[in-house]
C-alpha positions in Angstrom: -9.5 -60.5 14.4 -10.0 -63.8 17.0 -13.7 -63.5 16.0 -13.3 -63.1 12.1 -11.0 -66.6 12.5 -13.8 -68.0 14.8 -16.5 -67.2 12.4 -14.5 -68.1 9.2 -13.3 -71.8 11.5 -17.4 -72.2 11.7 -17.9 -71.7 7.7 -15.5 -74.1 6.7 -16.9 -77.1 9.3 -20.6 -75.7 7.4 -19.3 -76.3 4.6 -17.9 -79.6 5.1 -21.1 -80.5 6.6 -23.7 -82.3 4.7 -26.5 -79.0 4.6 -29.2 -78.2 2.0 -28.1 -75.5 -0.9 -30.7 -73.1 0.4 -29.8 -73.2 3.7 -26.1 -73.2 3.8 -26.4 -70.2 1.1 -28.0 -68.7 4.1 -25.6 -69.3 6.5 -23.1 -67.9 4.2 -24.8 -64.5 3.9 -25.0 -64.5 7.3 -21.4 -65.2 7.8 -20.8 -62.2 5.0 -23.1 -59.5 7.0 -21.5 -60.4 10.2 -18.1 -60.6 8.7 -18.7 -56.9 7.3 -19.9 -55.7 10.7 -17.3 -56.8 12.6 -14.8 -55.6 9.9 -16.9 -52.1 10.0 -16.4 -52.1 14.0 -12.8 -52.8 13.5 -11.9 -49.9 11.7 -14.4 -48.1 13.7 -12.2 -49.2 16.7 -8.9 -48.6 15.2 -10.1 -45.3 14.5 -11.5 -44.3 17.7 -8.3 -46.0 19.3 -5.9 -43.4 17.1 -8.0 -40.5 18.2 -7.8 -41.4 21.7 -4.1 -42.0 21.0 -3.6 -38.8 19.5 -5.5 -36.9 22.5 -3.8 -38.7 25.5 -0.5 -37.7 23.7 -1.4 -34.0 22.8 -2.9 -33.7 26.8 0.4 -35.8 27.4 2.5 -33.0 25.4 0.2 -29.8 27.0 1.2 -31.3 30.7 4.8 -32.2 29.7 5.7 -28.7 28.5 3.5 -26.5 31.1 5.7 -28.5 33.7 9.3 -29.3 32.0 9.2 -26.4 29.1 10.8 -23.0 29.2 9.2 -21.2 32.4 7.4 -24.2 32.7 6.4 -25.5 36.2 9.6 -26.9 37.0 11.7 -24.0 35.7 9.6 -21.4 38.5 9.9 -24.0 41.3 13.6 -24.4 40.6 14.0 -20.5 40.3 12.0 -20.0 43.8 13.9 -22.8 45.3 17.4 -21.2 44.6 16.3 -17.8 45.4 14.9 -19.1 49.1 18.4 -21.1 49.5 20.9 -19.0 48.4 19.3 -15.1 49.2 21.0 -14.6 52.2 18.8 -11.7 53.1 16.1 -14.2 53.4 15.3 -16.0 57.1 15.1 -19.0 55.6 18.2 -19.2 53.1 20.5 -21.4 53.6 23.2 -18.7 54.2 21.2 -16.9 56.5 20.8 -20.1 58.8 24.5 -20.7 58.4 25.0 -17.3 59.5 22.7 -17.7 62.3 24.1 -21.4 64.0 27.3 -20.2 63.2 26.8 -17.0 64.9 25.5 -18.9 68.2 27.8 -21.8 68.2 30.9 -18.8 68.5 28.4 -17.2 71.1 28.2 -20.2 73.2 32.0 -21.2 72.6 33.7 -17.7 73.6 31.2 -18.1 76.8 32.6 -21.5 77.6 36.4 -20.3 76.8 36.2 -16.8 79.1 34.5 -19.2 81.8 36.9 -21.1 81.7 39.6 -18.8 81.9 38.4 -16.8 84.5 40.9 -15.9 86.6 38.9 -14.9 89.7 36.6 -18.1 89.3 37.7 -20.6 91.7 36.0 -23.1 90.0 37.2 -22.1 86.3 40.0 -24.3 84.9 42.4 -21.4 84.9 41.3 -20.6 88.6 42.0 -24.3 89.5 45.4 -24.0 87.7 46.1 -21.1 89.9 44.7 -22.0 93.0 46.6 -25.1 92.8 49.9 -23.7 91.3 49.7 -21.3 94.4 49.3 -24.2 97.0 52.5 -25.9 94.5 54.8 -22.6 95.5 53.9 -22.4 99.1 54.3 -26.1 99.4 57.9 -25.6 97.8 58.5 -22.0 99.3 57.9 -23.7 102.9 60.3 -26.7 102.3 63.0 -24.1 101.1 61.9 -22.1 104.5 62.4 -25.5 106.4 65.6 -27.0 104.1 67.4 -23.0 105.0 66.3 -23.6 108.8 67.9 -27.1 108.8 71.1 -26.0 106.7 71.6 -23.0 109.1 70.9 -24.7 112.0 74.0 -27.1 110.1 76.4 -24.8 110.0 75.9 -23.8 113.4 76.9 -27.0 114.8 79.4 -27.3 112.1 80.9 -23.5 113.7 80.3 -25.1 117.0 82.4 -28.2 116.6 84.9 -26.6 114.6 85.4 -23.2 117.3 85.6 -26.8 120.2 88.4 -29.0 118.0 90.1 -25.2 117.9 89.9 -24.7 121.6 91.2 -28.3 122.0 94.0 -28.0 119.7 94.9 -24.4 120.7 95.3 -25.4 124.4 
């Protein structure tokens, strides 16, 4: 199209210009063959340029629908995906892993929780709780030992001055 212009810009300056009948007449036919060629090589284009079109598009179509159509491409991936994720007799379904960490995670905390409450463990927290709860009662157990020695011992001398201001009064 830009070269049709070009060459039809040129004809008009040739014809304006100040050239012999014979030889402009033969500039003319020149600009006519060269106009038809380059009007034959532009439908020649456009219609190479459509079939190419129409090829890219129907390779275009042929991929889109072997990947997005029914059982396409995308259709079997999405198929195997599910099956590997949600088959829980599969290793590698997600269920199946669930199963798995969750199955070891209760493993691990029932190990922690009956170390911990170990009874004979000095060292578990329940064995700490105990060992200390024991020293707690013969702590307490020792100062009720010690409070009854003190009271009795009390009441003794209470008896004591009490059987003297008897004696005293009686006499």
């Amino acid at each position: 199209v830009y070269l049709t212009e070009a060459l039809g810009l040129g004809l008009g300056v040739l014809e304006r210009a100040d050239l012999r009948d014979a030889e402009a007449a033969r500039i003319a036919r020149e600009f006519e063959a060269l106009s038809s060629r380059l009007i034959e090589w532009e439908n020649s284009l456009k219609v190479g340029i459509e079939t190419k079109s129409k090829e890219v598009l129907g390779t275009q179509e042929r991929l889109l629908e072997r990947y997005l159509g029914e059982r396409g491409e995308l259709e079997r991936q999405t198929k195997h995906l599910t099956n590997e994720l949600v088959d829980e007799t599969r290793e590698s379904s997600v269920p199946a892993r669930t199963a798995r960490a969750v199955s070891k995670s209760l493993d691990e905390t029932i190990s922690q929780l009956r170390a911990a409450i170990d009874v004979s463990d000095s060292q578990s927290q329940l064995g700490k709780f105990v060992i200390q709860s024991r020293n707690e009662a013969n702590e307490f157990r020792n100062q009720i030992v010690l409070d009854l020695k003190i009271f009795n011992q009390l009441k003794e001398d209470l008896q004591t001055v009490t059987d003297k201001a008897k004696n005293i009064f009686n006499e």
